[in-house]
C-alpha positions in Angstrom: 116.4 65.2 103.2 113.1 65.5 104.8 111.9 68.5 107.6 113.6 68.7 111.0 109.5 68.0 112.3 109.5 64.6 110.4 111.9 62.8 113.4 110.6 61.4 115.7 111.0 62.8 119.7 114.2 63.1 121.3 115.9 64.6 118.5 117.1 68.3 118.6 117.6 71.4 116.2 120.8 72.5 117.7 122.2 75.9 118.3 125.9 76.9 119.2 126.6 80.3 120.8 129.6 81.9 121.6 130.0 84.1 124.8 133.2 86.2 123.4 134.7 87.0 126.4 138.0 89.7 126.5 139.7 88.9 129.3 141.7 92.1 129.0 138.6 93.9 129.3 136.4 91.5 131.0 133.7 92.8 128.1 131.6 90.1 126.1 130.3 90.7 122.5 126.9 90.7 121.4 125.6 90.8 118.4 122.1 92.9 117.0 120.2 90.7 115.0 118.3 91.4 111.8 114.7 90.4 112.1 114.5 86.6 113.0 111.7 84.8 112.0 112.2 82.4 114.5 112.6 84.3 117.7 110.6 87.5 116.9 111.2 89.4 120.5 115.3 88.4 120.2 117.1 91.6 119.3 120.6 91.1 121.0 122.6 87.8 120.9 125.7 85.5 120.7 127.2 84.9 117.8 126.5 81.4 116.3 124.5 79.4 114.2 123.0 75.9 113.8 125.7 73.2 112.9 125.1 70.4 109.5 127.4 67.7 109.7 130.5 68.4 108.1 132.7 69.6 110.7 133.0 69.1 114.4 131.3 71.4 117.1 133.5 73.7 118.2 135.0 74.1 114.2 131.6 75.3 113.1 131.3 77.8 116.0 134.7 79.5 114.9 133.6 79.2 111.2 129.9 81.3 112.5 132.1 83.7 114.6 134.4 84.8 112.2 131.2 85.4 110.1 129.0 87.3 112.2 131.9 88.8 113.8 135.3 88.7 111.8 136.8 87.7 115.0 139.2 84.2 115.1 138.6 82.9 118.6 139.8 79.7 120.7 136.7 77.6 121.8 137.4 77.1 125.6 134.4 74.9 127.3 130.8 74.5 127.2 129.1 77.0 129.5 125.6 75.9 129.8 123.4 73.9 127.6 119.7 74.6 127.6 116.2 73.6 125.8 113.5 76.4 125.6 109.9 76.4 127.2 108.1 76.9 124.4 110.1 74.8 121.8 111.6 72.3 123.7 112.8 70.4 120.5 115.6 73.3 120.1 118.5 72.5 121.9 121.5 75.5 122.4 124.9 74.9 123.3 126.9 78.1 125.1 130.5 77.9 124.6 132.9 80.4 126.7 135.1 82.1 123.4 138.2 83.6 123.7 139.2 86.4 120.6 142.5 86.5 119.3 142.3 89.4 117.1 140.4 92.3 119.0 140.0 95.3 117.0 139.3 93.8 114.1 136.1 92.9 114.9 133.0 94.1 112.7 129.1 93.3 111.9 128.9 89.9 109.0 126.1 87.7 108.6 122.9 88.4 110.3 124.3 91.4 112.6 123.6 94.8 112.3 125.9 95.9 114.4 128.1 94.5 117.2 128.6 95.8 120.7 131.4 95.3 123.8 129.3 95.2 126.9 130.3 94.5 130.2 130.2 90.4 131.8 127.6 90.6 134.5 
């Protein structure tokens, strides 16, 4: 398979976040990042991840979640989709998340730790 920079314009490197949202709480969850060498200022962020092809949208955000997270949650809508000023060929998609096993959460794959913080 050749580079994402081979295709031609139009195309996007996609991104699915999830906002974890408690609605017992009203918290969200975030997530601290290990050292990205993508985004180097990004320190704090959804969980999520870029999707291949093998499984449908919202089935690969769950699969990231429980990952980063090891929370199960129910994928709810899309938020927001957005494209970035400097790179406008990567595309990311927020999805509202809703956890079905709080407590159990902990830091996985690319997270240092994991934080509650309040939905403003």
């Amino acid at each position: 398979m050749s580079s994402w920079r081979n295709l031609k314009k139009g195309v996007f490197l996609v991104n699915l976040l999830a906002i974890v949202y408690d609605p017992k709480t009203k918290m969200i969850l975030i997530g601290r990042r290990e050292k990205d060498p993508y985004i180097k200022r990004l320190t704090w962020s959804f969980p999520g991840g870029r999707p291949g092809y093998r499984k449908d949208l919202e089935a690969y955000l769950k699969y990231e979640v429980k990952k980063k997270t090891n929370l199960d949650v129910d994928v709810e809508k899309i938020v927001f989709a957005k494209t970035y000023p400097e790179k406008r060929s990567f595309l990311s998609i927020y999805y509202l998340t809703i956890p079905k096993n709080v407590g159990k959460e902990k830091a996985g794959e690319k997270f240092k730790e994991i934080r509650w913080v309040k939905a403003n």
